[in-house]
C-alpha positions in Angstrom: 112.0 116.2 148.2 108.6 114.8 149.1 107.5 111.5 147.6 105.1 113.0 145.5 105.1 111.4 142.2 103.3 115.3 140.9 105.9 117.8 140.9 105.6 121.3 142.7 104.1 124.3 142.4 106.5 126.7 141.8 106.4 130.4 142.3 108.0 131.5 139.4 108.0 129.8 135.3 110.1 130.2 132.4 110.1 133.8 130.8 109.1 135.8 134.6 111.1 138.6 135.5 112.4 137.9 139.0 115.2 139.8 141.2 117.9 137.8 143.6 117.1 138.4 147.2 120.3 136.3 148.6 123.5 135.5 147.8 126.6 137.3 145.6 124.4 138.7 142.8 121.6 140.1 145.3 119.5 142.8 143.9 120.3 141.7 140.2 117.2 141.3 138.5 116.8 139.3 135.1 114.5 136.7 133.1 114.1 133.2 133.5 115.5 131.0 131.4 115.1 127.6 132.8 113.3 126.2 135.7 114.8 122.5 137.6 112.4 121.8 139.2 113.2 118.0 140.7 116.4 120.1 142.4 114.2 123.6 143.3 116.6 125.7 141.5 116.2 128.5 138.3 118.6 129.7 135.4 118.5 133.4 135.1 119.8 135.7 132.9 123.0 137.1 133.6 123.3 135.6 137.2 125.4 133.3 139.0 127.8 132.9 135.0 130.7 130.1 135.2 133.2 129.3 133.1 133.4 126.1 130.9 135.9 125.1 128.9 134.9 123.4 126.0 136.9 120.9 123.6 136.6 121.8 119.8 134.1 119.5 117.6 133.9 119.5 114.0 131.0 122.2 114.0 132.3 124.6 116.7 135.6 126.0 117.8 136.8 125.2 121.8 137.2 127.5 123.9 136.2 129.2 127.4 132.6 130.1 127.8 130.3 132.0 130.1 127.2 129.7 130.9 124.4 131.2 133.1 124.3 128.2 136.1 121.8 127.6 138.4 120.7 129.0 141.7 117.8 127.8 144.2 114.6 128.7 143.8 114.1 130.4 147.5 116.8 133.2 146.6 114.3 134.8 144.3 111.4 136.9 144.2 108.8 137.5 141.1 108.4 141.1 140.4 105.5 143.2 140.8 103.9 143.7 137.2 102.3 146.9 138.5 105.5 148.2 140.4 108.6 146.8 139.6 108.8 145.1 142.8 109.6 142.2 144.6 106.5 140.2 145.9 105.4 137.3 147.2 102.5 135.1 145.3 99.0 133.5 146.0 97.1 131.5 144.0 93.5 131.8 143.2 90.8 130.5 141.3 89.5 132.3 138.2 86.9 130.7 135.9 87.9 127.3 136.8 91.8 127.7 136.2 94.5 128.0 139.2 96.3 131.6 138.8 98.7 133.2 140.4 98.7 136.7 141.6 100.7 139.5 143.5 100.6 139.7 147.3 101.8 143.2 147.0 98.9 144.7 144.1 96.7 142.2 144.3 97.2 141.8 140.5 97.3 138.6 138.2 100.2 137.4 136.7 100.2 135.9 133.3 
């Protein structure tokens, strides 16, 4: 990590729709649930689940569960909200704000 005291810009936020280009669940597509950014990695939906075993507390029973853990951040791509996709970002400028759009469409995404 670079001593930057600011912290990264990221291609993809909480609540995108991204697919897995590497690894075990490549080609799996899902949203994103989480995004670490001091250790570059993102929570998806559905991808990379572990198991935990959990002790029992007074408000919920133990147990093993299926927990959605993290991958890094380079083994995905956002998808194309005109096609469905995977594509690369830019940033631009628009009225004064930072925005990023597709490299594919050309399109801005929200």
């Amino acid at each position: 990590m670079s001593k930057n005291r600011f912290a990264p810009k990221l291609h993809v936020k909480k609540g995108d729709t991204v697919q897995v280009i590497a690894g075990a669940y490549k080609g799996v597509q899902g949203e994103v649930l989480e995004v670490l950014v001091k250790k570059s990695r993102v929570v998806i939906d559905g991808v990379n689940l572990r198991k935990k075993h959990t002790k029992p507390t007074n408000d919920q029973p133990g147990g093993i569960n299926e927990i959605n853990a993290p991958i890094h951040i380079s083994n995905v791509l956002l998808l194309d909200p005109k096609s469905g996709t995977p594509t690369r970002i830019g940033r631009k400028e628009v009225d004064g704000k930072s925005v990023r759009f597709s490299k594919k469409s050309g399109e801005i995404i929200a």
